[in-house]
DRENTOR-474682 format. One record per residue (C-alpha): residue in one letter; x, y, z. Coordinates in steps of 0.001 Angstrom, whole numbers, plus 524288, in hexadecimal, padded with zeros to 5 digits. Layout:
REM residues N
NODE  code  x  y  z
NODE  A  X  Y  Z .
...
***
This chain:
REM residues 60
NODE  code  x  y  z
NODE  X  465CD  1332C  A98E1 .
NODE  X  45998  12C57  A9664 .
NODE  X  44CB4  1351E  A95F3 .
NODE  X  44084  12FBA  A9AE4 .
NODE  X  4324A  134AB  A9B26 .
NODE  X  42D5D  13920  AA90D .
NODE  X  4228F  12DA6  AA766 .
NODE  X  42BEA  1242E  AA3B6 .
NODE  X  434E8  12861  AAE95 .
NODE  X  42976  124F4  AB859 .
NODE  X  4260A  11825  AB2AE .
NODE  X  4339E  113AF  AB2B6 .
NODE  X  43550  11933  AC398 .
NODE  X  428C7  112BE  AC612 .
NODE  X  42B7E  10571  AC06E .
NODE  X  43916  105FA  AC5B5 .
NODE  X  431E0  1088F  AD3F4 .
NODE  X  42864  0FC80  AD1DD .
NODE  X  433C3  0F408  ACD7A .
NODE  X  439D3  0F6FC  ADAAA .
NODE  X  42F25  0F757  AE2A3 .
NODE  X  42B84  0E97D  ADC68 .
NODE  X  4399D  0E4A1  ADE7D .
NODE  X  43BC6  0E8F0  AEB65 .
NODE  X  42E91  0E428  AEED9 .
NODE  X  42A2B  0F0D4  AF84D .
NODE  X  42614  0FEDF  AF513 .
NODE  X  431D2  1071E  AF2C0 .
NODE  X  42E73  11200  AFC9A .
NODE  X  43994  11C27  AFA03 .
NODE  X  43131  11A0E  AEB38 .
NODE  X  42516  11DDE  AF004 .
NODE  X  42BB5  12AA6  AF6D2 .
NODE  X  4326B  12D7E  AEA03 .
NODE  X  4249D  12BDE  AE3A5 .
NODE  X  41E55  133CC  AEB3C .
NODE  X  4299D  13E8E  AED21 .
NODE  X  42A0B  13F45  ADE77 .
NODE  X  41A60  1410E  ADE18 .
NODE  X  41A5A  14B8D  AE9CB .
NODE  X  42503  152E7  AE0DE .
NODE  X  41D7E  1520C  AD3EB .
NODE  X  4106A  15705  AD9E2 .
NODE  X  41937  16063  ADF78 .
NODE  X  41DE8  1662C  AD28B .
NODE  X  4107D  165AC  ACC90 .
NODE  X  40C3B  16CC8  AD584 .
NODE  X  41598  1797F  AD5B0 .
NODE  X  41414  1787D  AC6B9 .
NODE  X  4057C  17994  AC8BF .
NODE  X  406D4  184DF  AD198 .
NODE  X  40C4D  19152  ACB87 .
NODE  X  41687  198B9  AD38C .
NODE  X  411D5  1A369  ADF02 .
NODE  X  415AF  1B057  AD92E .
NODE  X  41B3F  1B9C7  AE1C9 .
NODE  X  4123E  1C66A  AE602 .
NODE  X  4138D  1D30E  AE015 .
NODE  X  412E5  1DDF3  AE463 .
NODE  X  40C28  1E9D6  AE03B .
***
């Protein structure tokens, strides 16, 4: 299959969107909830990396 570069990949989705959204002549609103889905899940993920895992209590 063809490989594409994450930034390339988002250039591409968001002309696609404003080629719709231009040819349909309205905001695309299940778009905007993708959009901001995808944003709640990559802050999501950046976060839990930032955070290092709880370790578990010892005991002594």
């Amino acid at each position: 299959g063809l490989r594409i570069s994450e930034t390339t990949h988002a250039e591409i989705e968001a002309l696609l969107y404003e080629y719709l959204e231009y040819t349909l002549e309205r905001e695309l609103r299940s778009v905007t909830f993708l959009k901001r889905l995808r944003r709640e899940l990559r802050d999501s993920a950046a976060n839990r990396q930032a955070t290092p895992p709880a370790r578990p209590h010892e005991p002594q």
